[in-house]
N, C-alpha and C positions, 0 to 999 in steps of 0.2 A: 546867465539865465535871462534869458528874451521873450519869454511865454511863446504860444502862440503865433506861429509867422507866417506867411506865404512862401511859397517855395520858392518865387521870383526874388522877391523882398532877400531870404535869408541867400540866394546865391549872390547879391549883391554888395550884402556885407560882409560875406567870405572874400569875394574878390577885392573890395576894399581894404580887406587886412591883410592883402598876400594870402591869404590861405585856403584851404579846399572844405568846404561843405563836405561833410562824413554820416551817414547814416548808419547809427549806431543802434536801433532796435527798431526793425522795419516791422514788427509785428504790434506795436504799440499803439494806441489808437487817442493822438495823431502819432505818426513815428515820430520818433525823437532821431534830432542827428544833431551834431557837434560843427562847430569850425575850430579847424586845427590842421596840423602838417599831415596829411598825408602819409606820408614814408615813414614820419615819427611815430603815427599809430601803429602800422604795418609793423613796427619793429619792437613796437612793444608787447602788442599781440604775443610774436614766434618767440621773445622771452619770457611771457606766463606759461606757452603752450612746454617750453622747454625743461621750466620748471617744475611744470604738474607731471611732465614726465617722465623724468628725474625722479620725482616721490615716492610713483607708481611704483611696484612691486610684482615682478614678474612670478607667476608661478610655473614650477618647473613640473614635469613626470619625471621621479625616480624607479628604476626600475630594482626590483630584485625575485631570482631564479631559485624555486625550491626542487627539489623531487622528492617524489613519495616515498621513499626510503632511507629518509635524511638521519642523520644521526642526532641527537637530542642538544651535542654540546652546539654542534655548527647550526642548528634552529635558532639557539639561544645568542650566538652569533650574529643571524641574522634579523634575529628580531632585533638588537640594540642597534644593530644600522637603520633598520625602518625605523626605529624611536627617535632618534637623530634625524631621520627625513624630515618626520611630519613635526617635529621640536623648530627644523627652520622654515614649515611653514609652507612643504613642499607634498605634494599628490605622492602618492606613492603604487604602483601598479607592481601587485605580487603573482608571478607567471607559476606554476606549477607544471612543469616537462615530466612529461608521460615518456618512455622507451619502451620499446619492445612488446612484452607479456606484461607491464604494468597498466595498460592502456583499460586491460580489464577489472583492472584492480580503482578505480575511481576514487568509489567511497574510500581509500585510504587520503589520498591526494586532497578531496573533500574536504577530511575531518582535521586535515592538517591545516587547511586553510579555515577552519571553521576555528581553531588554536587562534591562530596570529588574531581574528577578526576580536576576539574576545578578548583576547589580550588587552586589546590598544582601545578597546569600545570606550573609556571614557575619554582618549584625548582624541580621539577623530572615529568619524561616520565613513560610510560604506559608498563609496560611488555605484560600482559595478558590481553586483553580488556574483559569485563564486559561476563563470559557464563555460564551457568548453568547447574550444575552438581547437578544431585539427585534432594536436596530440600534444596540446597546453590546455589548461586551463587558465582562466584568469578572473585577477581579482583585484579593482582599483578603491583605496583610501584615501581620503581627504582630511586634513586637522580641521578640527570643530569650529 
């Protein structure tokens, strides 16, 4: 700790020590910089950077396919794989395929997904409420 330096002053006692004058928080007022290695900073740097991102936690979309005329066991089915999605923490996007003459039939497809929404309502929120695109609907979850 030097207090207070001139920028001439402090590049001459960087060069004194062997070492590089480093500006370490140019928004400071005065900026603060350090003398020290160079390349030794640099490289400490990309091992915090690699660290914090190492920590980081990637969040994935899981996807899963209903149709409107699903049978009750295979719902039951698929609902314990969504519970398992958003348990690791992962989005879960529920597509609803429409075929054929079911395209008119919505409100069933709807109320199917209005099921799962409620289901899961206390461990995760609703990204994308229930809308229909083409001849899917869709419907994206997120854990709380």
């Amino acid at each position: 700790m030097l207090g207070v330096v001139s920028r001439s002053e402090a590049m001459k006692l960087a060069q004194d020590a062997g070492l590089d004058l480093v500006e370490v928080s140019p928004n400071a007022e005065p900026p603060v910089c350090k003398i020290l290695d160079f390349g030794k900073y640099k490289y400490e740097l990309q091992k915090k950077k690699a660290e914090a991102k190492k920590k980081q936690k990637v969040v994935e979309v899981k996807e899963i396919q209903l149709r409107p005329m699903i049978d009750p066991h295979d719902f039951e089915i698929k609902c314990k794989a969504i519970k398992r999605f958003i348990e690791e923490g992962n989005k879960v996007k529920i597509i609803m395929r429409f075929r054929g003459r079911e395209l008119s039939h919505q409100n069933i497809g709807y109320e199917i997904l209005m099921k799962v929404k409620n289901q899961f309502e206390e461990v995760s929120k609703v990204d994308h409420s229930p809308r229909l695109e083409g001849k899917q609907m869709i419907m994206i979850i997120s854990p709380k």
